[in-house]
N, C-alpha and C positions, 0 to 999 in steps of 0.2 A: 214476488221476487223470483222463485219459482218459474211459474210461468214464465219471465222473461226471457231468463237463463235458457230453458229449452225453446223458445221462438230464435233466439241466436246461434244457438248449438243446430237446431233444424238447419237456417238459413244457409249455413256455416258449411253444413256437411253438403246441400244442395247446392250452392258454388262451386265447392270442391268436386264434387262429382261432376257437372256439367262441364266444368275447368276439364278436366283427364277425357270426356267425351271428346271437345270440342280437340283436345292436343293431342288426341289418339289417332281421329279421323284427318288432323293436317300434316301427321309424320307418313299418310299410307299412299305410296304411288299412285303414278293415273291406273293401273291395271289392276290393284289391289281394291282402289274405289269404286273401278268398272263391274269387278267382283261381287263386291258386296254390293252395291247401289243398282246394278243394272244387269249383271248376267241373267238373273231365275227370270228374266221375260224376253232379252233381248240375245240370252245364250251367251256361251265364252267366247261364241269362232262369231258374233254379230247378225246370225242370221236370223233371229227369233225363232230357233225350234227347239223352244222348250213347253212342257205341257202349259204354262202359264201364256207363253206368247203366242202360241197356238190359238188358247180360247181368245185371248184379244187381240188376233189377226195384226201382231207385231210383223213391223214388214223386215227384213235384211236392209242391214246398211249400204250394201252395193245394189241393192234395187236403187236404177236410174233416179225415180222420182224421189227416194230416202238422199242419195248418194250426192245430188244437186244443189242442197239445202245450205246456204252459204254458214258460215260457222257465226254469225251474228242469228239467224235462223236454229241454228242449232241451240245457242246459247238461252235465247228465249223458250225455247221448247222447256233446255233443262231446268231454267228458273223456275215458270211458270205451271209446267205440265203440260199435258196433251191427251185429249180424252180421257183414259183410265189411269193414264201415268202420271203420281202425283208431279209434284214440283219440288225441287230442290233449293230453294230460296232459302237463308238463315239454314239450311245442313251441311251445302257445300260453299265454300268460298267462291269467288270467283273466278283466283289462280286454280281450286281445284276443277272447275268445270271447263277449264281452259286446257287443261290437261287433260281431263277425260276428254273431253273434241278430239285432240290430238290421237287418242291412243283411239275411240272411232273411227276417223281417217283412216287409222292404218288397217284397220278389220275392213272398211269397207273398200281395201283396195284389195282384198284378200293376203294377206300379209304373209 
């Protein structure tokens, strides 16, 4: 009986917590998510000049060939990944990546 009790008290507390994860990451703007999800390689200002983007030859969003990338393009990138960059699929929503595009966009017009 024992045993039960904490197999439910576990499950219990592991809902709750992934519950406040999932409801922490859908209250934070596109620039807050760009923050955390994607500056340490891609930089704040979009250009990838951070030691991390540096080693993975992360291009700038207003590089032509980045900057061209239609936002159905872009949105596959963010679900799936691309090369070293994992994937965001089941972390961000899809209104969240919809918004992160958005606030992209505006870095790679130089904002």
């Amino acid at each position: 009986m024992k045993s039960v009790i904490r197999h439910i008290l576990f499950f219990s507390v592991a809902f709750i917590f992934s519950f406040v994860l999932v409801a922490s990451a859908s209250s934070q703007t596109a620039e807050e998510l760009y923050k955390t999800k994607c500056a340490v390689c891609h930089a704040a200002d979009g250009t990838g000049n951070t030691p991390a983007g540096k080693k993975m030859e992360v291009k700038s969003f207003s590089a032509p060939e980045v900057a061209k990338n239609s936002d159905a393009a872009w949105t596959e990138i963010t679900k799936n990944g691309k090369g070293k960059m994992p994937g965001y699929t089941g972390k961000l929503t899809d209104a969240q990546i919809n918004d992160v595009i958005k606030y992209i966009r505006g870095l790679s017009k130089g904002k």
